[in-house]
N, C-alpha and C positions, 0 to 999 in steps of 0.2 A: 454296562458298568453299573455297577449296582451303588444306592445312596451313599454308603458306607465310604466306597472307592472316590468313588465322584467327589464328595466333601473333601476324603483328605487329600485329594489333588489339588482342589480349589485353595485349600490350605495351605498346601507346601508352595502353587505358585505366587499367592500375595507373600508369604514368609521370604520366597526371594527376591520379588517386587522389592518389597519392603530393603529387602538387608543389597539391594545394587542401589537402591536411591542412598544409602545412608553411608555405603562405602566412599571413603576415599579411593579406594582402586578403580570403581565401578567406569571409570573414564576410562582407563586401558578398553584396547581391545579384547587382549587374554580375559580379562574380566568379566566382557560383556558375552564372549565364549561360554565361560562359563555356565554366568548367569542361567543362558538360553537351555544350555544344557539340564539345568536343573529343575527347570519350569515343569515339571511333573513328577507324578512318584515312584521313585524307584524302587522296583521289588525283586532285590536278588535271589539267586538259587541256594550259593552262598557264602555268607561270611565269615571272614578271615579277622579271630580278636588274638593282634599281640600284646605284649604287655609295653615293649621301650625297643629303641632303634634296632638294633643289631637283630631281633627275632622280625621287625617288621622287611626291615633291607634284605632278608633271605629272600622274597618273594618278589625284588624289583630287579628288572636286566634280565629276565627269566626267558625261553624260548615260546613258553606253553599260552603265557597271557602277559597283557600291559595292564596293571593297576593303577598307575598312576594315570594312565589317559584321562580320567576324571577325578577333581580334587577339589571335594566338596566339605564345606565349612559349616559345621554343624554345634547350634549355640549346646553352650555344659558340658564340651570335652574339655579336656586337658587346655591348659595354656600354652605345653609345649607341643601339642599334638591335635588342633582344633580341628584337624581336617579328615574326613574319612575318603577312600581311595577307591575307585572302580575300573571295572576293566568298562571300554567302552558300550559293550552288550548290555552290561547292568547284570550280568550274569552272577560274579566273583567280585567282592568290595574285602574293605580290610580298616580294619579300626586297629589302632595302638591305643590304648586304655591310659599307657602311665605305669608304673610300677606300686604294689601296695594295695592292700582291703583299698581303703578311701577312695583312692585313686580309680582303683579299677568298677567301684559299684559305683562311684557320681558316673563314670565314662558312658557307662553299659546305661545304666538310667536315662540320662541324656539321648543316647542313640535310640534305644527303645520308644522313647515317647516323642521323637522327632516328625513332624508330620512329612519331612522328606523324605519315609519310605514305607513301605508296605515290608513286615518280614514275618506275614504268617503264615509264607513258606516255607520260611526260609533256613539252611541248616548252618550252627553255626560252629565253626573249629576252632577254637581255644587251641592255639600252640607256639606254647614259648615253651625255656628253658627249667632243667629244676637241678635240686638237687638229688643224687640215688641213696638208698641203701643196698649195698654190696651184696646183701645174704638174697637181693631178688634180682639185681643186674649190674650194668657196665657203663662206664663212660661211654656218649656216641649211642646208648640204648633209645629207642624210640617204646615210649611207654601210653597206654589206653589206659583210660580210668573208668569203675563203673560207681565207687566213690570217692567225693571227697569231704574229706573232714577236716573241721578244722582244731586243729592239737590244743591251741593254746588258749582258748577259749574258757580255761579254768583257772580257780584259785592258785597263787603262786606264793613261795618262802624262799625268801635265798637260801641255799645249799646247804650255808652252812649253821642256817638255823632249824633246819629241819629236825624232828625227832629220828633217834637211831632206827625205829623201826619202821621208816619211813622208806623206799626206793627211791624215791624222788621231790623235791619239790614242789610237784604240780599234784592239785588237790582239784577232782572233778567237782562244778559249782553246786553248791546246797549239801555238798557231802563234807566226810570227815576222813577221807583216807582213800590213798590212789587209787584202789580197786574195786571203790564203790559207783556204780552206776550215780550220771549227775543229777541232784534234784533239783535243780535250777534249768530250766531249759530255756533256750530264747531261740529259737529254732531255725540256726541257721549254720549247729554243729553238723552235721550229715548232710547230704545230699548224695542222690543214687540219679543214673542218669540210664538213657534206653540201651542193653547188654547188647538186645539183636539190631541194634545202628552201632554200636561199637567191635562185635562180631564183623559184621562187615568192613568197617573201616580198616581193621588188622588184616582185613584178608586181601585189601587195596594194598596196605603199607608192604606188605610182606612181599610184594611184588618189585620193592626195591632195592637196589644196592646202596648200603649204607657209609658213610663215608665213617676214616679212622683216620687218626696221626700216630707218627713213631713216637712222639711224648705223650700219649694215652697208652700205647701201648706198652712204654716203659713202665707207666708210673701202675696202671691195673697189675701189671705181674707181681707189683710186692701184695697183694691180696693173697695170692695163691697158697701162699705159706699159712692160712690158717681155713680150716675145713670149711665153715659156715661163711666164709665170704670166698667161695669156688667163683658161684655166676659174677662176682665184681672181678673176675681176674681173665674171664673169657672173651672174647670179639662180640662188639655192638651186635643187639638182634632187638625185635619185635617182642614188645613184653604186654601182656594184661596184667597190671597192677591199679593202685590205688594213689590219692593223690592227696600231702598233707598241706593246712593251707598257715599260717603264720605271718605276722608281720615281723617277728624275729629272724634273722637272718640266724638262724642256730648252727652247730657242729659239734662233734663229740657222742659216743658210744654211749654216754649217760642218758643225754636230751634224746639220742635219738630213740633208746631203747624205750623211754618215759612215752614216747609221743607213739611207739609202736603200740607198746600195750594201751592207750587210750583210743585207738584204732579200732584195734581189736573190742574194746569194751563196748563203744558205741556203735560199731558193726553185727554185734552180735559172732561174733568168731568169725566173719564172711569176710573183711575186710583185708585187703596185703597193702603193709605199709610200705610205701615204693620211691614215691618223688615227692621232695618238700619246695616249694612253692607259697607263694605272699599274698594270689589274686584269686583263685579257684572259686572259693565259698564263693565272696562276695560278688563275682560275676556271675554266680549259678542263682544267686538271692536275687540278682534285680533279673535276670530271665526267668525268674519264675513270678514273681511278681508281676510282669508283664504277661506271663501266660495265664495266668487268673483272670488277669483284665483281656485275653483274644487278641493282643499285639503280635504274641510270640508262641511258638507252641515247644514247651517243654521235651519233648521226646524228639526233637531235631537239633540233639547238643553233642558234640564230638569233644571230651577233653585230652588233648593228647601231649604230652611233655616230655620233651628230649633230654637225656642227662649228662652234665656240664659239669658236675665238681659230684665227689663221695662225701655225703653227710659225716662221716668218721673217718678214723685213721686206722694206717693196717697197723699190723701188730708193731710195736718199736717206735712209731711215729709219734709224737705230740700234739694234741689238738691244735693248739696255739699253730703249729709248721701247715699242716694239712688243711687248714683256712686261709691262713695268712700268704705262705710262702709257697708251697709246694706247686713245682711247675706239673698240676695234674694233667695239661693236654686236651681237655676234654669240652672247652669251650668251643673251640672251632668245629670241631665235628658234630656237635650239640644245636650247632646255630646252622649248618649245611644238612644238617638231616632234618630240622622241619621242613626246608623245602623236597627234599628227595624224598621223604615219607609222604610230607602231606598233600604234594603236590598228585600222589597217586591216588589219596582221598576224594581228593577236587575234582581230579579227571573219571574217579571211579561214578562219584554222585553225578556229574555232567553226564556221561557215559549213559549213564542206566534212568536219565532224570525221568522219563516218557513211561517207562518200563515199571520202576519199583520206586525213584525216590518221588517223583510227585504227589502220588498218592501221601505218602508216608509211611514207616516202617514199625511197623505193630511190638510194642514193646513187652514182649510175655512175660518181664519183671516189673513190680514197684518200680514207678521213678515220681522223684520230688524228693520234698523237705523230712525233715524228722517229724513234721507235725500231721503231714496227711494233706497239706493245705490243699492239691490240684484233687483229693479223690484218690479212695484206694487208701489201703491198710499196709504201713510202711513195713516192712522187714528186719528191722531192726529198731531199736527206739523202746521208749511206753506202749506203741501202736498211735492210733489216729487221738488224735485228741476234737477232731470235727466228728465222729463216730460216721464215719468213712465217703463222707458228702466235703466238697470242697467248701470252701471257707465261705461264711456271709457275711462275719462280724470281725472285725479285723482289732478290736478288742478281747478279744477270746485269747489265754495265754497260760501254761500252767504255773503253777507256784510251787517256789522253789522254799525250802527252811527259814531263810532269812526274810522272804515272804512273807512266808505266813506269820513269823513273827511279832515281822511289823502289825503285821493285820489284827493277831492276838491283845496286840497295847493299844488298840487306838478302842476297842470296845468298850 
C-alpha cells in the first residue's frame, strides 16, 4: 500500500471513529454495522451520479446488484440525500446530487474530497432525465454526450425588450449580439468529455431493449406532421448527442432554438443540441477540478441522459399546454431506461474491467474545459489559454469587455 493509500485510510477510519462517537444512532446496532463497514477506503469501479429520487430508485430492487447494502453518510451532500450507496463488493456506489448547478457541484465536491474513497479509478455515470429536442430524438431516447454546454450562461433581455434585429434575448457575455463568439469566459461554458469511453458505452447500451408507453407513443406521433421533427415522432433508440445545461427549467421553439445556436457557436459547428438538463456543467466542473488535483481522472466520465418531456411543441400546440399540461408519456420510460440502458454500461465496464477498462480508455479526442485547464489544445473555444500545459496558477483567467473596462478606469 503505498503512503498516499495508507494515509487516506487512516483518515477515513478516524472520520468514522469520530462521526460513530458523535452519532446519536452510533448505539444501534445497524449503526455500529455500519460504522465497521466503513472503517476503510472504498474505491469503486463505478459510480452511479443521479440527480433526485425517482432517477436514483431506478437502480434499487434490481436483479443485477444491491446498492443499498451499504449506506454511507458523507459530510456536504445534500440535506436531503446525505448518504452515498454501495453495492456490498465496493464495486458500483451511487450518489443523488440534488437537482440544480448549486446543488449538483456542492454534492460532487463533497464526494470528491471525502477521505472515504479512493476514485482514481474510478468511472463515473451521470444518468438522469432531460429534456429532447425532436429534430435529434424521441421520448424514452437514451442519449450520450461528448458535450456539454451550458446555454444560459449569457447576457439576458426580456423578449420583449429586445431590438428587432435581435433572434433572441440572450447575448453571449462580453459581446454585443447573439452570434458573436463570448468575450467574457469564466470557463465552465464547454466541456468535452473522452468520445472512445463513450463509443463504447453506446455500444453496451444498444444491447438493450428499451422500454415505451402508449401515451409517448400517442403524444410523439403529433411530431410527424412537420419534416424537421421526423426523429421526435419515431420509437426510443440510442442517440449520440450533446447535453444543454440550465438552471431554467425552459420550453418553447424560441429558447430552444436560441440555446441551439449557442451550442453550435461555442462548439465550433461540432456540437448537436440534444437534451436540456440543470446539473451537467457543474458536475463535470467539480470532476475536473478534482482531476487536476489526482483524486479523479477526467477521461472516466459517462454523461448519458434519457428523454422525459420535448423541449417544444408540435406544430398547433402552445408552449404554455406542452409544459404545463400535456400528458407527453415520456416520464416513465425515461426513468426505466436509465436502468435498462445503463445497467448494460455497468455490466459492460465490470465485464471487461481486467481486460480494457482498468487500464483506462485512451481518449483520441480533447477532453476538459474551454480553458485547456487538464492539458491539450481544446477544439473548440479561444484554444488553451494555459498554452497547452495544465494549470499552475488558478488566478489565470481571460478578460472579458466589461473587464477590461473596469481595468482601463482604475489606471
Amino acid at each position: 500500500m503505498s503512503f498516499l493509500n495508507a494515509a487516506r485510510t487512516l483518515l477515513a477510519s478516524s472520520v468514522v471513529v469520530a462521526f460513530a462517537a458523535a452519532s446519536p444512532l452510533a448505539s444501534s446496532a445497524a449503526a455500529a454495522q455500519n460504522v465497521e463497514k466503513r472503517a476503510y477506503t472504498i474505491t469503486p469501479k463505478v459510480f452511479i451520479i443521479d440527480m433526485f429520487p425517482p432517477e436514483g430508485e431506478a437502480w434499487y430492487g434490481i436483479p443485477e446488484f444491491d446498492l443499498l447494502a451499504q449506506n454511507i453518510t458523507v459530510s456536504g451532500l445534500s440535506p436531503l440525500y446525505p448518504d452515498v450507496h454501495c453495492t456490498l463488493s465496493n464495486d458500483i456506489c451511487q450518489i443523488v446530487t440534488g437537482e440544480s448547478e448549486i446543488n449538483a457541484a456542492s454534492s460532487i465536491t463533497a464526494l470528491v474530497q471525502s477521505p472515504l474513497f479512493n476514485l482514481t479509478h474510478t468511472y463515473f455515470l451521470i444518468a438522469g432525465i432531460a429534456g429532447i429536442n425532436p429534430q435529434v430524438a424521441t421520448l424514452g431516447s437514451v442519449t450520450f454526450a461528448r458535450y456539454a454546454v451550458q446555454v444560459a450562461l449569457q447576457y439576458e433581455f426580456d423578449a420583449r425588450e429586445i431590438p428587432a434585429n435581435f433572434s433572441t434575448g440572450y447575448i453571449p457575455q462580453g459581446s454585443t449580439a447573439p452570434n458573436e463568439y463570448p468575450q467574457s469566459i469564466y470557463g465552465t461554458e464547454v466541456f468535452e468529455v473522452n468520445d472512445a469511453l463513450r463509443q463504447l458505452a453506446i455500444s453496451f447500451a444498444k444491447t438493450a431493449t428499451l422500454n415505451d408507453s402508449s401515451n409517448a407513443v400517442a403524444y410523439r406521433a403529433n411530431y410527424a406532421s412537420t419534416a424537421e421533427y421526423k426523429a421526435g415522432s419515431e420509437p426510443p433508440s440510442i442517440v449520440a448527442c450533446d447535453v444543454a445545461t440550465s438552471d431554467v427549467y425552459y420550453s418553447g421553439a424560441l429558447l430552444s432554438q436560441a440555446f441551439e445556436n449557442f451550442t453550435t457557436l461555442l462548439t465550433n459547428g461540432s456540437g448537436i443540441y440534444c437534451t436540456t438538463a440543470q446539473e451537467d456543467n457543474a458536475s463535470l466542473e467539480a470532476l475536473l477540478r478534482s482531476s487536476l488535483s489526482n483524486l479523479t481522472d477526467f477521461s472516466r466520465i459517462i454523461v448519458m441522459r434519457t428523454a422525459s418531456d420535448f423541449d417544444r411543441p408540435y406544430a398547433g400546440e402552445s408552449d404554455i399546454f406542452n409544459l404545463f399540461y400535456a400528458d407527453q408519456g415520456g416520464f416513465e420510460p425515461a426513468i426505466m431506461n436509465i436502468y435498462l440502458a445503463g445497467i448494460k454500461v455497468v455490466e459492460g465496464i465490470l465485464g471487461e474491467w481486467e481486460t480494457v477498462f482498468e487500464v483506462g480508455v485512451n481518449a483520441t479526442n480533447y477532453i476538459g474545459d474551454i480553458f485547456g485547464t487538464l492539458g491539450g489544445t481544446p477544439d473548440f473555444g479561444p484554444g488553451s489559454v494555459f498554452n497547452d500545459n495544465p494549470v499552475t496558477k488558478r488566478s489565470v483567467r481571460p478578460k472579458g469587455r466589461r473587464e477590461m473596462r473596469a481595468l482601463e478606469r482604475r489606471k
